[in-house]
N, C-alpha and C positions, 0 to 999 in steps of 0.2 A: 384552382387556376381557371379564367375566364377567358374568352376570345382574345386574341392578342392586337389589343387597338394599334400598336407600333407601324402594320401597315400603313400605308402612305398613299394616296391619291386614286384609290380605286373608287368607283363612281355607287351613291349610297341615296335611292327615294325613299324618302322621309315623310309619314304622317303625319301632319299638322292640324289642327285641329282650332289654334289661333291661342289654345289655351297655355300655360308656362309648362307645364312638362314636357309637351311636345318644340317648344321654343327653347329650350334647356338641354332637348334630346338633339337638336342644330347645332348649340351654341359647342356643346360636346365633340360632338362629330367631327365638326369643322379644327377645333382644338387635337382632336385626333389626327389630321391632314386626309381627312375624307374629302373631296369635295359632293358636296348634297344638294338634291333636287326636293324641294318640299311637295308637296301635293296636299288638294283637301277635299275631298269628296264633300258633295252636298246632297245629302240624302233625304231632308226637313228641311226646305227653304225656309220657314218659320226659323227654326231652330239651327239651320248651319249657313246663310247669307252672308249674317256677321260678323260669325266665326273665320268663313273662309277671306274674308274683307280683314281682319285683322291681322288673319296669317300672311296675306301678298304682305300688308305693311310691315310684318316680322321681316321675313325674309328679305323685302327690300334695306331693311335697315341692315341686316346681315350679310348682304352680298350676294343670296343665290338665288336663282331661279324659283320661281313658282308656278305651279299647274292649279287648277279647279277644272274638277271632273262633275257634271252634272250627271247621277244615278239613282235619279229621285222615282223617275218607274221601274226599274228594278228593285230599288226599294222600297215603292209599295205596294207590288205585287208580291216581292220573295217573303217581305218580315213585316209591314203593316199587316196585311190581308191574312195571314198565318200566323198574327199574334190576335188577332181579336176570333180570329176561330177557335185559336188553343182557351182562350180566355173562357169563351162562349161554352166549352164543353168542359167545364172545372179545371182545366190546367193553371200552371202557373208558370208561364214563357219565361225564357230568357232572353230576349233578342238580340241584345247586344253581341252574346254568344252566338248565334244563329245567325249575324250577321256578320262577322269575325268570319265563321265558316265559308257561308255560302256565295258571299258578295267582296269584303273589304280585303280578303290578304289574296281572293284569288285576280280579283281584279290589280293590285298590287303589283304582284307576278306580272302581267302582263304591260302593266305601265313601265315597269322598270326594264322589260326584255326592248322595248318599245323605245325607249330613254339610254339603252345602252347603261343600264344599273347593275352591277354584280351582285349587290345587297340590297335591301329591303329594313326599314327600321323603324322602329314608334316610339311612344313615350311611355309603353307602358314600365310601373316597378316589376319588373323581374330582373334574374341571371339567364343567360345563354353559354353551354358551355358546347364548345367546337371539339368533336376529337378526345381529345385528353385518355387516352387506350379505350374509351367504350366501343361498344359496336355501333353504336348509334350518336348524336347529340343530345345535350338534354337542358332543361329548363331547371332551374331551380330558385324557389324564393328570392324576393328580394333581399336585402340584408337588415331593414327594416320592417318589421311583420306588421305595422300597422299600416302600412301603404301597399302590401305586395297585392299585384295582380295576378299572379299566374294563374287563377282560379278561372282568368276566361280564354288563356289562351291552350285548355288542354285537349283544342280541335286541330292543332296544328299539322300536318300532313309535312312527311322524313324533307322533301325536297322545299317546303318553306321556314323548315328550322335552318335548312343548310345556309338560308340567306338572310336569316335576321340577326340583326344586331340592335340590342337593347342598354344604352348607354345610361342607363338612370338607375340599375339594377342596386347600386349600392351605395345611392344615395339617399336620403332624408328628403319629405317636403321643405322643410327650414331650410336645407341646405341648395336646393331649387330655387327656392325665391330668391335667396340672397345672390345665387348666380347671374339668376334674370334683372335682380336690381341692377348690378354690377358691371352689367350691358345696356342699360337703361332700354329694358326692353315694358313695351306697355300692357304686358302678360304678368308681371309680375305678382302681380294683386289682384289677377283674375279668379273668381268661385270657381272652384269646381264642378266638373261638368255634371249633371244629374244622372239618374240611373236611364229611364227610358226618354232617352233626346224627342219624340215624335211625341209624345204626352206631357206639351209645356208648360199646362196649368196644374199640371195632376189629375185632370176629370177623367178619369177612367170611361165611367159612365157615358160622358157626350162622345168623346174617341168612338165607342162600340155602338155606340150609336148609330154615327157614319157608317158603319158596317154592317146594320141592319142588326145589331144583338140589341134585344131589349129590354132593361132591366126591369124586373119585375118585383113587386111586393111579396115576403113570403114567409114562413114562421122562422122562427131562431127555436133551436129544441136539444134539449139534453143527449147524450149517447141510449138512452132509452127511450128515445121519441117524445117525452114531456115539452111540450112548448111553456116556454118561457117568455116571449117576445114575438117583436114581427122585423125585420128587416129592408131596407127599401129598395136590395138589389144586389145578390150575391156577389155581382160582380166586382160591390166596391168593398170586397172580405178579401181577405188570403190568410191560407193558412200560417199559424203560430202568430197572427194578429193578437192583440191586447187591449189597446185604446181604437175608443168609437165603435164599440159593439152596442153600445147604451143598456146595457141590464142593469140594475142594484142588486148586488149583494154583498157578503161579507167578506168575499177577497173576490178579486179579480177572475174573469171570465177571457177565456182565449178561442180562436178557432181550432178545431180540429178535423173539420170538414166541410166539404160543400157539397150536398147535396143537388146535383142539377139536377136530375129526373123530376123531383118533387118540391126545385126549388125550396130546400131547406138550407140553414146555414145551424151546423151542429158545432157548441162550445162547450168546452168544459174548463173544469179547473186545474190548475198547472200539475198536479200529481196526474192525469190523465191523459197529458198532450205527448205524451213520452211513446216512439215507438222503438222494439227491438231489431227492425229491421227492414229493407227496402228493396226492391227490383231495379236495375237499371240496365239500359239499353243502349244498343249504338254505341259502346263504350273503343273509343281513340287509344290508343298507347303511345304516346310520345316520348318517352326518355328509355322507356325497355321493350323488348319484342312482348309480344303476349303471354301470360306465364300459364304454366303445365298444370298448377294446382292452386290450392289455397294459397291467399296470398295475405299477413301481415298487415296492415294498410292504416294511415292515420286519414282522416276523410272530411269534405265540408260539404254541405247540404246546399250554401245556402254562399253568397259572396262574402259576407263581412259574417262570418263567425268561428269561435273557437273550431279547431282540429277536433274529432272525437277517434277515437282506436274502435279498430274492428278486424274483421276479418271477409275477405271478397273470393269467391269463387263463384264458378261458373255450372250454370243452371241448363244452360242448351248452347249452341253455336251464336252467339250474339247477346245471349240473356245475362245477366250476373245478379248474383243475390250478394249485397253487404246487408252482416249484422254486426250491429253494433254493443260492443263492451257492457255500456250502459244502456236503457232507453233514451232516445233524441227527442228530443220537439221541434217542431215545424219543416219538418217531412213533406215536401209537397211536391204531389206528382208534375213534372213537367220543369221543375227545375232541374240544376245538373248536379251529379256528386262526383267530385274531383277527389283522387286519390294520390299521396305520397308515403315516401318511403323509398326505401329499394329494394327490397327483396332479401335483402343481402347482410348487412351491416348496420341495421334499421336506424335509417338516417331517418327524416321526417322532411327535408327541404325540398325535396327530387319531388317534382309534377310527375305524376308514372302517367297517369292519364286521366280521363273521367268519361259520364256517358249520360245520356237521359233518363230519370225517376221517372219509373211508369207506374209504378204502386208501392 
């Protein structure tokens, strides 16, 4: 059982983005007897001008209300200026996530108290479930795994679950479009949005630039220090990389490090990328209180990858150690690892929580 749409007329701001999910996530609501206030933050004038220009014309074609919130210095002081620094010291940011946190749902909250909103709501693929005898609310998978988001909302905070409603949770992309055709809305046939919005060519390099990181020339070198190559800039590696290392050999070469200190870029071969297990920090618990001991846990390193089984307990008051079943690849510090399951009845859908990979 999910939130029970049957409510009737209570007031619902709505993320819009301009793109069809978020236009699909109105077209819903509305269908619901919510009435909805869309909103679009522009946080990349580059990158969300457009966007938020195609959402007024969504919602004008729909009948509600639109806002554009300009939070472009907040956003690039909170997650620009703190992504090319994590960048700059070998991490590998998630900002979308970091900006979900610290800027887009808390700001929400307050547009909506401000709008007279009882709920809060977006496009992302997930379930929200209200109640239902837990002590808590809780998230759970889409119902389609190959579109589920919940992997970036497992920062969420007990009183911004109590307000969101996620109308797409059990739907299909296919089944999106053909809604949005159906509405002759002009999202329909819109790409999807990329990973990092503020990086619109992909030039890492010129991005960190602007931020004074500089990339530098530097060896490529085996797990035994053997140089192999040179490099033209750490920065444009991450680890569990594949293609565009440029070495020849007989099978494929991957990252497995960066070396900043000494500006190395260390790869090996895919028997090598594999680790048993990881640190992470800062770790949220969203769908259960914090648990007492080891905990069961199926997990993702990384946004778009398979679930791996492990086991997570706790190393000091905020630290957790997950090892994992098998060895992983592409373990990289500064992403996040998201855990589900429940504890309980080892379900695997339930977002329990996640935290920051610090080694």
């Amino acid at each position: 059982m999910t939130y029970d749409w049957g409510m009737q007329m209570e007031r619902v701001l709505l993320a819009m983005s301009g793109g069809v999910d978020s236009s699909v996530a109105a077209v819903r609501l509305l269908e619901f007897g919510y009435e909805v206030i869309g909103y679009t933050f522009i946080a990349y004038a580059p990158a969300h001008a457009g966007e938020a220009q195609r959402a007024e014309r969504i919602c004008s074609k729909l009948g509600i209300e639109h806002l554009t919130i300009d939070i472009e210095d907040e956003f690039e002081r909170e997650i620009m200026t703190a992504f090319a620094k994590d960048y700059a010291s070998g991490l590998t940011p998630n900002p979308c996530i970091s900006c979900n946190r610290a800027i887009k749902f808390p700001l929400a909250q307050r547009l909506a108290d401000e709008n007279g909103c009882k709920f809060i709501s977006t496009g992302h693929y997930a379930i929200v479930e209200h109640g239902l005898g837990r002590e808590r609310n809780a998230i759970r998978k889409a119902r389609h795994p190959e579109k589920d988001q919940s992997y970036v909302l497992y920062n969420l905070e007990p009183e911004q679950l109590e307000r969101l409603l996620l109308p797409l949770g059990t739907l299909s992309k296919s089944e999106v479009r053909e809604i949005a055709k159906s509405h002759g809305l002009e999202s329909a046939d819109a790409p999807d949005s990329q990973d990092v919005c503020f990086i619109v060519d992909g030039d890492y390099a010129n991005f960190l630039k602007r931020y004074g990181v500089v990339c530098s020339p530097g060896d490529i070198v085996d797990r035994s220090g053997c140089i192999l190559g040179s490099h033209d800039g750490l920065f444009n590696f991450t680890i569990g990389q594949r293609k565009g290392i440029g070495l020849a050999a007989p099978k494929p070469y991957y990252v497995i490090d960066k070396d900043v200190e000494r500006n190395r870029l260390v790869v090996g071969f895919s028997e090598e990328c594999g680790v048993s297990s990881c640190t992470v920090t800062g770790v949220n618990w969203v769908s259960i209180e914090k648990p007492l001991g080891a905990l069961r846990v199926e997990s993702k390193t990384r946004y778009r990858q398979t679930p791996a089984k492990g086991t997570l307990s706790e190393l000091s008051d905020g630290l957790w150690r997950l090892e994992f079943d098998e060895p992983l690849a592409g373990v990289a510090p500064g992403q996040s690892a998201v855990f589900y399951g429940d504890g309980v009845d080892n379900e695997t859908d339930l977002l329990l929580g996640g935290g920051v990979i610090s080694a």
